[in-house]
C-alpha positions as CSV (number, residue, x, y, z in Angstrom):
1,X,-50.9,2.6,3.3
2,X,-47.5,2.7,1.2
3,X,-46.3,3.9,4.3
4,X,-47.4,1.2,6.4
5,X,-46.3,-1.9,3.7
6,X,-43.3,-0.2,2.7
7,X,-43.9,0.2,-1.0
8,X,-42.6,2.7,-3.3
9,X,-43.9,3.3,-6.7
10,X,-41.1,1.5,-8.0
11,X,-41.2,-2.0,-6.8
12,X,-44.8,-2.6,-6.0
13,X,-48.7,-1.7,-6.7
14,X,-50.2,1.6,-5.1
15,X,-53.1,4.1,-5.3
16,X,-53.6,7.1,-4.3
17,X,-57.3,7.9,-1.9
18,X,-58.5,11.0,-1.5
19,X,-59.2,12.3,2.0
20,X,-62.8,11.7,2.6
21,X,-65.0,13.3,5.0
22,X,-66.2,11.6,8.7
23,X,-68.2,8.5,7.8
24,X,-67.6,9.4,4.4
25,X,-67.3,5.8,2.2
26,X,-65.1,4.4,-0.7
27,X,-66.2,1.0,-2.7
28,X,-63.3,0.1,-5.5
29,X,-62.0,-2.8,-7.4
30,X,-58.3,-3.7,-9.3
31,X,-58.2,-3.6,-12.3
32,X,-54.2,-4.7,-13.7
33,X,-53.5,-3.8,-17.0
34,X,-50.3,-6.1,-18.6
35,X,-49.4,-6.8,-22.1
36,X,-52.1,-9.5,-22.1
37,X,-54.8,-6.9,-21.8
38,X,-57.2,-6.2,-18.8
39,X,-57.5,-8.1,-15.9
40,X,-60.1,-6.8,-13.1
41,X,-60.0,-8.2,-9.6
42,X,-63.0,-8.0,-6.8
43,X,-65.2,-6.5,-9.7
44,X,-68.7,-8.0,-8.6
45,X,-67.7,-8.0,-4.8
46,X,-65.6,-4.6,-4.3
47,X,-63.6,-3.3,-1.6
48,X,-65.3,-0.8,0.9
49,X,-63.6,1.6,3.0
50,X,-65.4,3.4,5.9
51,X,-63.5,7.0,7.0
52,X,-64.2,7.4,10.8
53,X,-63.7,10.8,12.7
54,X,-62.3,11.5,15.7
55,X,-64.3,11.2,19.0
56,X,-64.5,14.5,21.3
57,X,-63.5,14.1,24.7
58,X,-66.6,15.0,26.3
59,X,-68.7,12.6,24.6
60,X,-65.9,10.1,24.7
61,X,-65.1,10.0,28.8
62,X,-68.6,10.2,30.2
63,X,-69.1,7.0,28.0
64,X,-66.6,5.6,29.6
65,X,-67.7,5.8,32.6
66,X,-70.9,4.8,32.3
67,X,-69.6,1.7,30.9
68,X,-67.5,1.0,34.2
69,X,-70.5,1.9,36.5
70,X,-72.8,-0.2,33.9
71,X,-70.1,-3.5,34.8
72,X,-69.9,-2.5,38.6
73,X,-73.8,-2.7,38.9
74,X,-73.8,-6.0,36.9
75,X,-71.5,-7.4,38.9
76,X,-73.5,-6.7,41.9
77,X,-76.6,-7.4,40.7
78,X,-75.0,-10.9,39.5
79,X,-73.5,-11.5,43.3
């Protein structure tokens, strides 16, 4: 993500995930801590991040297809 925002530890806010297994789930809040003590952000509604695997190609192209022949025959049927 500090990739993708362009943030370096120096100039901005980051955190470091873990990797986390297929369908494998993180909930977290903020919590910034500054000279006037602790402030915590999304605390009683937290972040959730869902870690999706890749698809393999045999269950990924005959789905696919099924969903073109799926809108062909609705199209006919619909004609």
């Amino acid at each position: 993500m500090n990739k993708v925002l362009k943030i370096n530890e120096e100039k901005g806010l980051f955190a470091a995930v873990p990797q986390q297994p297929a369908s494998g789930k993180i909930q977290y809040y903020v919590e910034i801590t500054d000279s006037k003590g602790i402030t915590a952000l999304l605390k009683k509604d937290p972040v959730i991040i869902r870690f999706k695997g890749d698809v393999p190609g045999y269950i990924l192209l005959p789905h696919i297809l099924l969903m073109f022949i799926a809108m062909l025959f609705s199209t006919l049927a619909g004609l």
